[in-house]
GUDREN-382520 format. One line per 8 residues: number of its first residue (from 1); their letters; for each residue y, x, z of N, C-alpha, C, CB. Coordinates in Angstrom, 1 decimal, always signed. Glycine has a CB too. Example, Ala and Ser with C-alpha at 12.3 -4.5 7.8 and 13.67 -1.06 7.14 Angstrom:
# GUDREN-382520
1 = as = -5.7 +13.2 +7.8 -4.5 +12.3 +7.8 -3.3 +13.2 +7.8 -4.5 +11.3 +9.0  -2.2 +12.8 +7.1 -1.1 +13.7 +7.1 +0.0 +12.9 +7.9 -0.6 +14.1 +5.7
END
This chain:
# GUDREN-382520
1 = xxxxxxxx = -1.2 +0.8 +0.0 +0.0 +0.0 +0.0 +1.2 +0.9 +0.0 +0.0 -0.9 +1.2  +2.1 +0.5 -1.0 +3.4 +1.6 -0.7 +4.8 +0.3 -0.4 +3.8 +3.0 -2.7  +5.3 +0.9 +0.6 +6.3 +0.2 +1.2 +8.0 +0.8 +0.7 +5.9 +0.4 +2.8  +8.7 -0.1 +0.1 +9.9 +0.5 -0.5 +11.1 -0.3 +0.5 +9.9 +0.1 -2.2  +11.8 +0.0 +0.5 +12.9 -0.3 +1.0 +14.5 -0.1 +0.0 +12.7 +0.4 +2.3  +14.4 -1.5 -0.3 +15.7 -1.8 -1.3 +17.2 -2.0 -0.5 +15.4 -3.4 -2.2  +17.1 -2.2 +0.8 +18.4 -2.3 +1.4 +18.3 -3.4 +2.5 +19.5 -2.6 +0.2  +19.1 -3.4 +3.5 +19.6 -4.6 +4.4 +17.6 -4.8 +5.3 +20.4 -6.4 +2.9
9 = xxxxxxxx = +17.3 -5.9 +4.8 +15.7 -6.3 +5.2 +15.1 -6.6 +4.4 +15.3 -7.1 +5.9  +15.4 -5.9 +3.2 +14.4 -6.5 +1.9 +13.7 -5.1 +1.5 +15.5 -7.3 +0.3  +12.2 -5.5 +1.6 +11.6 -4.4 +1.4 +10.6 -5.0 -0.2 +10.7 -4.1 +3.0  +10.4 -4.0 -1.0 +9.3 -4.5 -1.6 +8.0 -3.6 -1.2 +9.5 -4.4 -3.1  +6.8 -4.3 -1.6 +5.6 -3.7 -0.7 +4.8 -4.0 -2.1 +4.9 -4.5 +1.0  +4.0 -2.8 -2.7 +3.1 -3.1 -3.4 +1.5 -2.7 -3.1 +3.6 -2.6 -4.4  +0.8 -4.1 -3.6 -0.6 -3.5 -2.8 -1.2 -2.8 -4.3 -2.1 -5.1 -1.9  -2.6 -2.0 -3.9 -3.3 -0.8 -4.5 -3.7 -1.6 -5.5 -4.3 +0.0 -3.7
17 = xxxxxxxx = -3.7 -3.0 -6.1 -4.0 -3.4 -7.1 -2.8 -3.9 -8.2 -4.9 -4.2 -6.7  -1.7 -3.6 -7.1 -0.8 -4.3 -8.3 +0.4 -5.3 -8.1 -1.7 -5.0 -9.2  -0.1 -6.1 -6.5 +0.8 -7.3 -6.2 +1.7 -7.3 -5.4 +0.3 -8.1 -5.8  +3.0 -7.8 -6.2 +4.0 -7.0 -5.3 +5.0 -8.2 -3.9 +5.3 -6.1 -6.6  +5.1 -7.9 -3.4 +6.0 -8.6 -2.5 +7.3 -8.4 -2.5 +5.7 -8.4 -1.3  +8.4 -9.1 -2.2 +9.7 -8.8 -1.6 +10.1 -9.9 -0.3 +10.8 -8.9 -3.0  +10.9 -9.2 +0.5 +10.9 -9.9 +2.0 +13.0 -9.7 +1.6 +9.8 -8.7 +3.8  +12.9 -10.9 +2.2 +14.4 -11.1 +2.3 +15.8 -10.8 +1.2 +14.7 -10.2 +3.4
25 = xxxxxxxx = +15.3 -10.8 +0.2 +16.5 -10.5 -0.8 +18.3 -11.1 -0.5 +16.0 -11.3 -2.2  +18.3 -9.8 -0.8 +20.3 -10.0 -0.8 +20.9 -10.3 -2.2 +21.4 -8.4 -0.3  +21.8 -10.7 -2.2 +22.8 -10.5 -3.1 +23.6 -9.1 -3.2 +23.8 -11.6 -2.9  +24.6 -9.1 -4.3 +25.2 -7.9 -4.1 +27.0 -8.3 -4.1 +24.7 -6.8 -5.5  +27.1 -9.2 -2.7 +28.7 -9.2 -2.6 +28.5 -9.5 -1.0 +29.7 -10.6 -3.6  +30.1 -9.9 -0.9 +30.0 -10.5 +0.5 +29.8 -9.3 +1.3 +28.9 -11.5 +0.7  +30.1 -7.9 +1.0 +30.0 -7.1 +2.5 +29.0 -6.0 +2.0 +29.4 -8.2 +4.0  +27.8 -6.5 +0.9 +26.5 -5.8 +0.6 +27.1 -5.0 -0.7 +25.0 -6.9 +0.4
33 = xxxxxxxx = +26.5 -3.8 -0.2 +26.9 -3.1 -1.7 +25.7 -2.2 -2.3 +28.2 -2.1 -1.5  +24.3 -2.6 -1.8 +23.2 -2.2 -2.4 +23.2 -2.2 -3.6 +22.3 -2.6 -2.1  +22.6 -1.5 -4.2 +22.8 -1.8 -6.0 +21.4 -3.4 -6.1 +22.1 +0.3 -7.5  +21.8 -3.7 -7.5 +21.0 -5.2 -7.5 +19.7 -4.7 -7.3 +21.0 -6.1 -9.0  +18.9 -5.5 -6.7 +17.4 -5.7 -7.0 +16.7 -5.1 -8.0 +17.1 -6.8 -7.2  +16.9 -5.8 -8.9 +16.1 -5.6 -10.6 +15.0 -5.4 -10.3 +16.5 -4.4 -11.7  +14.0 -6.1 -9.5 +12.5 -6.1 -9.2 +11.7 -7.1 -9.8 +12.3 -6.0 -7.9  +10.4 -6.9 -10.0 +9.8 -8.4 -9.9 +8.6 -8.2 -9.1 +9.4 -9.2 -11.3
41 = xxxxxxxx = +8.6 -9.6 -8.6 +7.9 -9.9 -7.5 +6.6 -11.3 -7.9 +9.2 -10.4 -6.3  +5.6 -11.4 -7.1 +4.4 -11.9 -7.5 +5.1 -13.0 -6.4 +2.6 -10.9 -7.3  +5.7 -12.4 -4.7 +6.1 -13.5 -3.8 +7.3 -12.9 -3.1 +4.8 -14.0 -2.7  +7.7 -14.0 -2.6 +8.9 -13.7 -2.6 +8.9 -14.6 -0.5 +10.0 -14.3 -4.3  +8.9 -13.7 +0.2 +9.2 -13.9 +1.7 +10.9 -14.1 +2.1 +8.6 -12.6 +2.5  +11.1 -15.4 +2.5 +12.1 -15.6 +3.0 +12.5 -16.2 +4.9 +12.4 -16.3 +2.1  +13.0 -15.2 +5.4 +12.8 -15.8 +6.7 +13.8 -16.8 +7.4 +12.7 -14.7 +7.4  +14.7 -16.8 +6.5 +15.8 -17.9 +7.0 +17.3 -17.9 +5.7 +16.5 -17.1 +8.9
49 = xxxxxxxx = +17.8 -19.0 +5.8 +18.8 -19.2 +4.3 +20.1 -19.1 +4.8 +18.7 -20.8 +3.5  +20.1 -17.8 +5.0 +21.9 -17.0 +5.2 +21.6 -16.2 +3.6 +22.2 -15.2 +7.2  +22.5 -16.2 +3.2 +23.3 -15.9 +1.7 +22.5 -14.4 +2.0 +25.5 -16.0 +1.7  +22.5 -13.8 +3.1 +22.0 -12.0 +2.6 +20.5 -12.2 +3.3 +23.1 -10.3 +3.6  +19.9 -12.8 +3.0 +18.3 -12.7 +3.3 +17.3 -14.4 +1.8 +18.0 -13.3 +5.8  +18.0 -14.9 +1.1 +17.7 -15.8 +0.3 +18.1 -16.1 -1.2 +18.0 -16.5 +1.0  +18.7 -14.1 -1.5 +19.2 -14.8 -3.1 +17.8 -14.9 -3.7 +20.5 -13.7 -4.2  +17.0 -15.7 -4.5 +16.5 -15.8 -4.7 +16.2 -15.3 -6.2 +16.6 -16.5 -4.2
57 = xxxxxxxx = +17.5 -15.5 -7.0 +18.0 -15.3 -8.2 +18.3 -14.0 -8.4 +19.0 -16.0 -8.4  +17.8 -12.7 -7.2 +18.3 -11.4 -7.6 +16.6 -11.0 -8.0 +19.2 -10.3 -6.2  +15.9 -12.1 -7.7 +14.1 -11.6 -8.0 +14.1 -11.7 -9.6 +12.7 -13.0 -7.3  +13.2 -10.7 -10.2 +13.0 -11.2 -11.1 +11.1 -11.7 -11.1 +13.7 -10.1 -12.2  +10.9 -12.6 -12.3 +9.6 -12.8 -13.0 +9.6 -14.5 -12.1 +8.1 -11.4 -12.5  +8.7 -15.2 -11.7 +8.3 -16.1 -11.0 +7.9 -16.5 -10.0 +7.8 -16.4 -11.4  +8.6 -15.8 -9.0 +7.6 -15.7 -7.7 +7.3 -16.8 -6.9 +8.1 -14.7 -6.8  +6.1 -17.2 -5.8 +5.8 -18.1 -5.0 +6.9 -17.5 -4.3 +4.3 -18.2 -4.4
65 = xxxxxxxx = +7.4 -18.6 -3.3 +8.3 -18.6 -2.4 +7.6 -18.7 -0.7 +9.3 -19.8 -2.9  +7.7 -18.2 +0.1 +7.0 -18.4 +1.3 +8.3 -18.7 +2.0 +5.9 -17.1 +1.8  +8.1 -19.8 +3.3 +9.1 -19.8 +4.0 +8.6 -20.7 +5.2 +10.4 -20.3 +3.2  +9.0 -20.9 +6.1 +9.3 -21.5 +7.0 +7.6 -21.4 +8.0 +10.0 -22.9 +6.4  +7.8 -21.8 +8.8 +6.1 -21.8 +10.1 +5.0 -22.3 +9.3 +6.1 -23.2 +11.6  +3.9 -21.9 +10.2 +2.7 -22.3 +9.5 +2.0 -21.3 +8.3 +3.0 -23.5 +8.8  +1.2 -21.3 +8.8 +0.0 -20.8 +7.4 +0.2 -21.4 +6.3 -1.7 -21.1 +7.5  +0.0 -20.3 +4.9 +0.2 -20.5 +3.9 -0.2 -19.5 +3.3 +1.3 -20.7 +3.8
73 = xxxxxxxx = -0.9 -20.0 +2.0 -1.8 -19.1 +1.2 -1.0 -18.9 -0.4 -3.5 -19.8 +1.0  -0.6 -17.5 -0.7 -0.3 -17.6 -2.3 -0.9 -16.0 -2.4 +1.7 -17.8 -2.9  -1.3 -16.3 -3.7 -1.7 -15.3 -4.8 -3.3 -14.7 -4.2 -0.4 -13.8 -4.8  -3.6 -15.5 -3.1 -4.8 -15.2 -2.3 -4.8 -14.5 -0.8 -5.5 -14.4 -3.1  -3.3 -14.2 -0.6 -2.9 -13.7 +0.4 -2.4 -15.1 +1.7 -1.7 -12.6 -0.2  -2.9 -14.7 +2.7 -2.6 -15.9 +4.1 -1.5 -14.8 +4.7 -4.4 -16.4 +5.4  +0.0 -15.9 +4.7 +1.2 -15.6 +5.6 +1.2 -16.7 +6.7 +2.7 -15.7 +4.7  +1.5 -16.1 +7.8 +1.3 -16.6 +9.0 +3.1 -17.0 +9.1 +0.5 -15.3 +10.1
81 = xxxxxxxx = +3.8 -17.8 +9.5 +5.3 -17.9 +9.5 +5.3 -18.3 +11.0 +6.1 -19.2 +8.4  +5.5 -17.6 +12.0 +5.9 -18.1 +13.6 +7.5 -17.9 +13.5 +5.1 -17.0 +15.2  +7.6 -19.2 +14.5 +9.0 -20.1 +14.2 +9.6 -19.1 +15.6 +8.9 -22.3 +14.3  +10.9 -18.3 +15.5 +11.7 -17.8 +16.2 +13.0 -18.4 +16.0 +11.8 -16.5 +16.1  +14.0 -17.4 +16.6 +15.5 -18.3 +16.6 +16.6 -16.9 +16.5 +15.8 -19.5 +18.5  +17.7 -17.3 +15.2 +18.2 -15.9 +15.3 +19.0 -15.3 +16.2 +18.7 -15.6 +14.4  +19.2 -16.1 +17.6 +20.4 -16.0 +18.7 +19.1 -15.9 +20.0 +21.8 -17.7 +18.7  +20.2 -15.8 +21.1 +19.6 -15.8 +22.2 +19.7 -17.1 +23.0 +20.0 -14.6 +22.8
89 = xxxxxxxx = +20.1 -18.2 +22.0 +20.3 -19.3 +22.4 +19.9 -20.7 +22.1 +21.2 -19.3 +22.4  +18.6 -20.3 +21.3 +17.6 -20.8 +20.4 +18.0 -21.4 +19.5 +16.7 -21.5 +20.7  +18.7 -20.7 +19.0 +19.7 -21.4 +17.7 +20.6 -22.1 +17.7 +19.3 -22.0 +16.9  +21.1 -22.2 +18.6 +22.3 -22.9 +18.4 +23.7 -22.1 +18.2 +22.4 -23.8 +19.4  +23.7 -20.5 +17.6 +24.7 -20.1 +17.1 +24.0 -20.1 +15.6 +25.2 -18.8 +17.7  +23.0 -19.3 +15.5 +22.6 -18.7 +13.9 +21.8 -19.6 +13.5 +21.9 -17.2 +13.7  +20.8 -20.4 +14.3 +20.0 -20.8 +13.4 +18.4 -20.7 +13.4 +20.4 -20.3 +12.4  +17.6 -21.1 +12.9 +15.7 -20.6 +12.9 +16.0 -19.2 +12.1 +14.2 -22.1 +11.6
97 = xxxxxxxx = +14.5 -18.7 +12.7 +14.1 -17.2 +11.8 +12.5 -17.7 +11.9 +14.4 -15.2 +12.8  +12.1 -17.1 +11.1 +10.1 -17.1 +10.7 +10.3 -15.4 +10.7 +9.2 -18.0 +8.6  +8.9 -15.5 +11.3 +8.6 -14.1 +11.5 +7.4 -14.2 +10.6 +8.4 -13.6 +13.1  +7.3 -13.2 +9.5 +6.0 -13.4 +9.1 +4.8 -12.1 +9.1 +6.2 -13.8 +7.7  +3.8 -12.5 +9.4 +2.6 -11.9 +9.2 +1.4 -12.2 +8.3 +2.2 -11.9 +10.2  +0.9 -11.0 +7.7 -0.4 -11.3 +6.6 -0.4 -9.4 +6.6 +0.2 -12.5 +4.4  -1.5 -9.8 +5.9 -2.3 -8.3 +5.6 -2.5 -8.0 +4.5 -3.4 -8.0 +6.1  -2.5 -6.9 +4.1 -2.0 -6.0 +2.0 -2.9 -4.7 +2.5 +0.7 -5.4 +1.4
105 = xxxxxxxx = -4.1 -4.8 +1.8 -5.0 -3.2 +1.9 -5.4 -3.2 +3.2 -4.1 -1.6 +1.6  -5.7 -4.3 +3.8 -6.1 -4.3 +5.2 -5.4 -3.5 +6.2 -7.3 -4.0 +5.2  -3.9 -3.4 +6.1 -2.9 -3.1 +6.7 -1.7 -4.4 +7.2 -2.3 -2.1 +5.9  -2.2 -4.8 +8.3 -1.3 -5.4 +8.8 +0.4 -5.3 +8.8 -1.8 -5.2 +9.9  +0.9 -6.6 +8.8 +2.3 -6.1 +8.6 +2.8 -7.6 +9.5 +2.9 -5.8 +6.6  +4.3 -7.1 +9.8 +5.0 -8.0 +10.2 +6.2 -7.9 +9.7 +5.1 -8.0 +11.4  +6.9 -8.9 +9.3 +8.6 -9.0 +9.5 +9.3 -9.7 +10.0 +9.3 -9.2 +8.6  +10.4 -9.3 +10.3 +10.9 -10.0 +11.6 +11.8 -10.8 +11.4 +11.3 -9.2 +12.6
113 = xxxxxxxx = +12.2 -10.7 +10.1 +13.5 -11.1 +9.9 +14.6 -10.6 +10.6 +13.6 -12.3 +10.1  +15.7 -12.1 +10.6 +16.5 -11.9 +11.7 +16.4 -12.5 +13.3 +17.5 -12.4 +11.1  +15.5 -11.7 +13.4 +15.0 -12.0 +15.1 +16.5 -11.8 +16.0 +13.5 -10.5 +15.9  +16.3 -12.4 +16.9 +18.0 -12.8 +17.5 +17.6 -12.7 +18.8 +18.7 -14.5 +17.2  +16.6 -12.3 +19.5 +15.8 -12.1 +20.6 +14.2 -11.6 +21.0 +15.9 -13.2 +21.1  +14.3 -11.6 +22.3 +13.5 -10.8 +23.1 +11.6 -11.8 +22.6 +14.3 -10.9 +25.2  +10.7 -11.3 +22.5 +9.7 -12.6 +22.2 +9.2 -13.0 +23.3 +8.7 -12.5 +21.3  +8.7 -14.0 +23.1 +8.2 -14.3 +24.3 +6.7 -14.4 +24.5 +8.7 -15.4 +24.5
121 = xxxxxxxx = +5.5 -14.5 +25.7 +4.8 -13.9 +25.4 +3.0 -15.2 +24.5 +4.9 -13.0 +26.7  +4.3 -16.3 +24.0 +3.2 -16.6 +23.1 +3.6 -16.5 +22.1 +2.6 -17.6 +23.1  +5.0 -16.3 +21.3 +4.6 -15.6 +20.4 +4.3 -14.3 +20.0 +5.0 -15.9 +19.9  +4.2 -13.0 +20.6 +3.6 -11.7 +21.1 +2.6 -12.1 +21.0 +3.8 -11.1 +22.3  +1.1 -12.9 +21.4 -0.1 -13.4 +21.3 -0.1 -13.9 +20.2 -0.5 -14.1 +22.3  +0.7 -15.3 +19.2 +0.7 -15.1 +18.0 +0.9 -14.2 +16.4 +1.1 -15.8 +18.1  +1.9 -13.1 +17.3 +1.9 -11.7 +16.0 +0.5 -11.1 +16.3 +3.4 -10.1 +16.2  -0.1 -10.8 +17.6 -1.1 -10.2 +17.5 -0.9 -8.7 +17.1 -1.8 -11.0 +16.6
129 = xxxxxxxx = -2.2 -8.3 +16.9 -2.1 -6.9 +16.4 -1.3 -6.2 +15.0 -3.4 -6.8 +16.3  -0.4 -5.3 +14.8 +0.2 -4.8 +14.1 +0.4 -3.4 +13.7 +0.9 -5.1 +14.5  +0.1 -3.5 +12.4 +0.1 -1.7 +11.9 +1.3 -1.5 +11.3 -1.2 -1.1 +10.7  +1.9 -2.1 +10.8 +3.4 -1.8 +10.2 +4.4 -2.8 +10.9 +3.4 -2.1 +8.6  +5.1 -2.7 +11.0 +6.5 -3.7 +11.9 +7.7 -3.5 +11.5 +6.7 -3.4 +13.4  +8.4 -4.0 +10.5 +9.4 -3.9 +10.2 +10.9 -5.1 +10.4 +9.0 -3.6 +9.1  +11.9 -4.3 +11.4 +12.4 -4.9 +12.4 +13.9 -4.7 +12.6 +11.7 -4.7 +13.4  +14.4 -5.6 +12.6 +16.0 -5.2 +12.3 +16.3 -4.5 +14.0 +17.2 -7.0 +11.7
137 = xxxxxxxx = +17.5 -3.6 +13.9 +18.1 -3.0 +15.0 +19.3 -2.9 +15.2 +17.9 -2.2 +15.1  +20.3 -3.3 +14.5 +21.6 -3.5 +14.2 +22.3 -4.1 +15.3 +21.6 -4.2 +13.0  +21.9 -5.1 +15.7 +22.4 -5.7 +16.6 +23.7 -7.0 +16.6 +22.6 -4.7 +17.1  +24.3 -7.3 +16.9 +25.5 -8.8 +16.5 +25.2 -9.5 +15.8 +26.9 -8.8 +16.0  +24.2 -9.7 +14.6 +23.6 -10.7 +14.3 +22.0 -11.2 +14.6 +23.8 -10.6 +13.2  +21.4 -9.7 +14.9 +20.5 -9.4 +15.5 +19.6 -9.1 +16.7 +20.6 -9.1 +15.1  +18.9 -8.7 +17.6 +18.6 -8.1 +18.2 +19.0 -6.7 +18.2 +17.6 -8.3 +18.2  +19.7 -5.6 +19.1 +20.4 -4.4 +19.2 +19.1 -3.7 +19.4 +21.6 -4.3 +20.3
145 = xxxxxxxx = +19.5 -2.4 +19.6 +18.5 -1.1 +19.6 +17.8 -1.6 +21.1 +19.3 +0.6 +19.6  +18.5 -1.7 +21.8 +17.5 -2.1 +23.1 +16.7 -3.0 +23.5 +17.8 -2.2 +24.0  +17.3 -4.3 +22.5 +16.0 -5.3 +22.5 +14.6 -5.1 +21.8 +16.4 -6.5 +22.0  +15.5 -4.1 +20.4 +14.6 -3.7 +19.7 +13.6 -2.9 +20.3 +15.0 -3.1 +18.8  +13.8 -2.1 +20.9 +12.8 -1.1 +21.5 +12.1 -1.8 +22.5 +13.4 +0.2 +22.3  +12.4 -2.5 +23.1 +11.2 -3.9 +24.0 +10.4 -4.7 +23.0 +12.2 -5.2 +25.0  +11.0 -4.5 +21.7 +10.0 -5.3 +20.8 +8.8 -4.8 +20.5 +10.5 -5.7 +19.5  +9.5 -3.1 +20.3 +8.5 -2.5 +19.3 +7.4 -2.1 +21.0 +9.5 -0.5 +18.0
153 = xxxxxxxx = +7.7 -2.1 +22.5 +7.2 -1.6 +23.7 +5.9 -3.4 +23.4 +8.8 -1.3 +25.5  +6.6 -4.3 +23.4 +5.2 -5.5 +23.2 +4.8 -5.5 +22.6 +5.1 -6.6 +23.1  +4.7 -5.2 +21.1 +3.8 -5.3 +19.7 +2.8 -4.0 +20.0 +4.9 -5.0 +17.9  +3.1 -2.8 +20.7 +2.9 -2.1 +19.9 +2.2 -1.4 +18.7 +3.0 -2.1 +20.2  +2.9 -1.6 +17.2 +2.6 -1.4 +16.4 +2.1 +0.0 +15.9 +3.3 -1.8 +16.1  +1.4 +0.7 +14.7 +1.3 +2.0 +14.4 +2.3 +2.7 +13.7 +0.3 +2.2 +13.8  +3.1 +2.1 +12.9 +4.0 +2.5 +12.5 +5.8 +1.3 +12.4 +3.2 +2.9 +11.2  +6.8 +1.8 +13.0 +7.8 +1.1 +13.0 +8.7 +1.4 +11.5 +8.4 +1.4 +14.3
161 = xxxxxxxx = +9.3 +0.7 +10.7 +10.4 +0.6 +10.1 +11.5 +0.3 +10.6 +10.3 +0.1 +9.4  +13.0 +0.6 +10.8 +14.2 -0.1 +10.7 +14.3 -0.5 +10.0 +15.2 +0.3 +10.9  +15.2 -1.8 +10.2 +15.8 -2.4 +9.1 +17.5 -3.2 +9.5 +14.5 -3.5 +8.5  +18.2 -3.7 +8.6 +19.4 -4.4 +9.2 +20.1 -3.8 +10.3 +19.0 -5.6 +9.7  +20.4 -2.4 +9.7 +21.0 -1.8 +10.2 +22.8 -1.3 +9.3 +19.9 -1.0 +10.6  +23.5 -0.8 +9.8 +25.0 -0.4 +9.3 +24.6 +0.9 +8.7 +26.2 -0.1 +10.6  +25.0 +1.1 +6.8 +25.2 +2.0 +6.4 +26.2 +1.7 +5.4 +24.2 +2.6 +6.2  +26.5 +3.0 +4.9 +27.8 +3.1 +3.9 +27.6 +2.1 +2.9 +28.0 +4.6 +3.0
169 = xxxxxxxx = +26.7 +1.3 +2.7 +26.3 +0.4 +1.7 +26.7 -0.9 +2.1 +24.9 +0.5 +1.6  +27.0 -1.1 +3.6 +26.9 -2.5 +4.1 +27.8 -2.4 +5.1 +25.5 -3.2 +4.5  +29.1 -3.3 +4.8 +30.1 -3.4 +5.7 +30.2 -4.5 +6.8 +31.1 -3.4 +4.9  +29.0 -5.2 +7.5 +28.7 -6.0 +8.9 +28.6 -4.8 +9.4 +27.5 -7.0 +9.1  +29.3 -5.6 +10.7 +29.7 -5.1 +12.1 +28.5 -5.1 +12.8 +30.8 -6.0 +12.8  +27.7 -4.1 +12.4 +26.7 -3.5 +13.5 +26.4 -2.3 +13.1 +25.3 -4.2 +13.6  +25.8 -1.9 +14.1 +25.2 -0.7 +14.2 +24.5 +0.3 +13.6 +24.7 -0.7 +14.8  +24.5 +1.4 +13.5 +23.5 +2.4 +12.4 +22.2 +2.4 +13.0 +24.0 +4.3 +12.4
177 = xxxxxxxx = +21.4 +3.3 +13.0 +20.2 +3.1 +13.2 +19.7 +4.4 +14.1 +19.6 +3.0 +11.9  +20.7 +5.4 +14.1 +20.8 +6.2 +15.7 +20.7 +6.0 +16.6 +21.6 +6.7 +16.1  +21.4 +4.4 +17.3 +21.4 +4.1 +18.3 +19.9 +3.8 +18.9 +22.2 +3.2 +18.4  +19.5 +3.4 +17.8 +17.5 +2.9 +17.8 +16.4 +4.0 +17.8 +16.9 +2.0 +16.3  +17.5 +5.1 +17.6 +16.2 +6.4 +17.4 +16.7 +6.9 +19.0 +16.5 +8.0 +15.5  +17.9 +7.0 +19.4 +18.2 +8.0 +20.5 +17.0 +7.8 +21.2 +19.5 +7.8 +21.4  +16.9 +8.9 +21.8 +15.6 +9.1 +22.5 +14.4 +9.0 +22.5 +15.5 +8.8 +23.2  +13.8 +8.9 +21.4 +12.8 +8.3 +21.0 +12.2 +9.4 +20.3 +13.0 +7.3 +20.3
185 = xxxxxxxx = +10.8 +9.5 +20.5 +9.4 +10.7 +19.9 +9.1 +10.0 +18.8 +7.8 +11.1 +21.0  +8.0 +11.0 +18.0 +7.3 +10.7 +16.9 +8.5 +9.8 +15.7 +5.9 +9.8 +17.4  +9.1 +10.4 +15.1 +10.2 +10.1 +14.3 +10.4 +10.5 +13.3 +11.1 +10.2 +14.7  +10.2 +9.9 +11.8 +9.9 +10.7 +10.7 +11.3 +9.9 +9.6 +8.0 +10.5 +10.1  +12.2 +11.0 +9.7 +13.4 +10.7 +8.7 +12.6 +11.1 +7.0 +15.1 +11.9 +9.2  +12.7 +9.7 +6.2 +12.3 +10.4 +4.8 +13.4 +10.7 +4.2 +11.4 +9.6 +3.9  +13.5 +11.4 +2.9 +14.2 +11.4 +2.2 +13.6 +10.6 +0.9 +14.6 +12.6 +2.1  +13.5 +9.7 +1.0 +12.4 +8.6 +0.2 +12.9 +7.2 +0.7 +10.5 +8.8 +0.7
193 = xxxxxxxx = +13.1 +6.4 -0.4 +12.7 +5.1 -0.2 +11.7 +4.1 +0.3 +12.8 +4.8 -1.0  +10.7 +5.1 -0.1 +9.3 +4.5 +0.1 +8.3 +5.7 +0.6 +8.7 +3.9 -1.5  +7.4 +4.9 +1.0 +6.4 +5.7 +1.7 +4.8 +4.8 +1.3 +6.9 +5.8 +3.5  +3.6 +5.0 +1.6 +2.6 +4.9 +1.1 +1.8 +4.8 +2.9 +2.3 +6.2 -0.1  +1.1 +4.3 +2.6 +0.1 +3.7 +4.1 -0.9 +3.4 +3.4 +0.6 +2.4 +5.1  -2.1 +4.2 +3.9 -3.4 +3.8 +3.7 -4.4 +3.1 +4.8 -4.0 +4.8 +3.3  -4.9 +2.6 +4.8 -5.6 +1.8 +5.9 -6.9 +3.0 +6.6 -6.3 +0.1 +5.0  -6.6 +3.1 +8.0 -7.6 +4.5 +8.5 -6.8 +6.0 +8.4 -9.0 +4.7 +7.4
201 = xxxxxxxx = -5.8 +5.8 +7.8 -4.9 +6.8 +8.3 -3.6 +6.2 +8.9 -4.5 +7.7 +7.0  -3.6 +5.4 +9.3 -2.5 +5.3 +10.0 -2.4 +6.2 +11.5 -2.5 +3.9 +10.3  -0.9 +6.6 +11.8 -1.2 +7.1 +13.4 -1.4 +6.7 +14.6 -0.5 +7.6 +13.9  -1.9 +7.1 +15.4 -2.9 +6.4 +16.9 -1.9 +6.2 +17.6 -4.1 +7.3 +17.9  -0.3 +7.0 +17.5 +0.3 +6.6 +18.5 +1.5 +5.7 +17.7 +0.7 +7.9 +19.5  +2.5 +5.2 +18.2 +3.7 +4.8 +17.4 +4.6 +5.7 +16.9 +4.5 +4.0 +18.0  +4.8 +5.3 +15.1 +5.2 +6.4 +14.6 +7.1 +5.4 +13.9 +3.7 +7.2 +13.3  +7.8 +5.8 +14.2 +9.6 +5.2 +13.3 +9.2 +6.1 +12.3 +11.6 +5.7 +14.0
209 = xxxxxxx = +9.0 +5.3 +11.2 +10.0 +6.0 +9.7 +10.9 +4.9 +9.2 +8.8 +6.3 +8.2  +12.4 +6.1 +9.1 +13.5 +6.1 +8.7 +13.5 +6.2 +7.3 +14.2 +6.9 +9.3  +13.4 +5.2 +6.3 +13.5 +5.4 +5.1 +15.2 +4.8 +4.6 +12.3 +4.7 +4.4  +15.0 +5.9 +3.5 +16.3 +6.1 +2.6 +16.7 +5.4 +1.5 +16.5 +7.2 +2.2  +17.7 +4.1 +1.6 +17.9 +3.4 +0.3 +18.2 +4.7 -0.7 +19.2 +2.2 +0.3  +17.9 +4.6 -2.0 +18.2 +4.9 -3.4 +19.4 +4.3 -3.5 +17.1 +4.4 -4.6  +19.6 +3.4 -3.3 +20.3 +2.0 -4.0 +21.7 +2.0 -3.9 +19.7 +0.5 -3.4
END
C-alpha cells in the first residue's frame, strides 16, 4: 500500500493492485493553496461537508462516495464510519465528523477527519486495532497536539501520520506540526510525499511519519 499525502487531510492511498482512495478533498481557494488534485480515484472518503474536506469536483474519474456512520461496502472494500463531533461540544459549534476505518493490503487504517475531541472509550473499542492512523493536529478547528497525543496514547497505532496541520500552503489559524512532534521518539521526517507500508513490516513500536506535500 503506498500512502500519499496531497495536502490539508486528503491523502491518496493506493493498494498493491491498483485501487486507489482519496480521503477528504479540498478545493484550491479560500485560504488553501495546495496545487489541484488532478487524481483519480476508484472512492472517494468524506468525513464531514466543510468546503476544505468535500470538493468533490477536484476528483477526477467516477468515484463511490463513502460518508457518513455505518458499514459500507464499495469496490469490495468494508468502511466502517463511527459517528464523532468536530467540537468539544458535540457539535454544536462545527458539526458531525465520521471517523473512518477499513483495511487495503491487510493494513489497517484510520481517518479521523476533523475529530474535534478526546474519544471516548466506546468509540476507542469501535476503531479497534490500528496500523496506520492518520490524524489531524493543528488544533482550533481540530483537536491540538495534546489531544492529539492522547489519541495517538488510546489507539495505539504502528504507524502515525499528521495531518491538518499549518504550512506555507494553508493560511488557517492553526498550528504547524512541531508542536505534535516536541518531545516525541521514533520520528521519521520524509522528504517524500509518500511512503509505502507493507503488511509484516510494520514497526512494533509507534512510529510519526512527517510527510512532505509536493503540491
Amino acid at each position: 500500500m503506498i500512502l500519499k499525502w496531497l495536502g490539508h487531510a486528503c491523502f491518496l492511498i493506493t493498494s498493491g493492485d491498483g485501487l486507489k482512495i482519496i480521503t477528504d478533498p479540498y478545493p484550491t481557494d479560500n485560504g488553501i493553496k495546495y496545487a489541484p488534485i488532478n487524481e483519480t480515484a476508484d472512492i472517494v472518503t468524506i468525513s464531514h461537508d466543510h468546503f476544505d474536506h468535500n470538493a468533490l469536483s477536484a476528483v477526477s474519474g467516477n468515484p463511490e462516495v463513502i460518508r457518513g456512520r455505518g458499514l459500507k461496502i464499495a469496490k469490495g472494500i468494508q468502511f466502517k464510519g463511527i459517528p464523532t463531533y468536530h467540537d468539544e461540544s458535540k457539535g454544536e459549534q462545527r458539526g458531525d465528523n465520521t471517523v473512518f476505518c477499513y483495511s487495503i493490503d491487510g493494513i489497517k487504517v484510520c481517518h479521523l477527519g476533523d475529530l474535534g475531541h478526546r474519544l471516548s472509550h466506546e468509540q476507542i473499542n469501535e476503531i479497534g486495532d490500528i496500523d496506520l492512523l492518520l490524524i489531524p493536529v493543528g488544533g482550533f478547528y481540530t483537536i491540538d497536539a495534546n489531544v492529539a497525543t492522547q489519541v495517538c496514547d488510546d489507539l495505539n497505532p504502528k504507524v502515525i501520520v499528521p495531518m491538518h496541520y499549518k504550512t506555507p500552503k494553508l493560511d488557517f489559524p492553526i498550528t504547524g506540526v512541531d508542536e505534535f512532534l516536541k518531545g516525541k521518539r521514533n520520528v521519521k521526517r520524509l522528504d517524500l510525499s509518500e511512503a509505502e507500508f507493507v503488511m509484516g513490516k510494520l514497526p512494533d513500536i509507534s512510529e510519526i511519519i512527517v510527510l512532505k506535500s509536493d503540491r
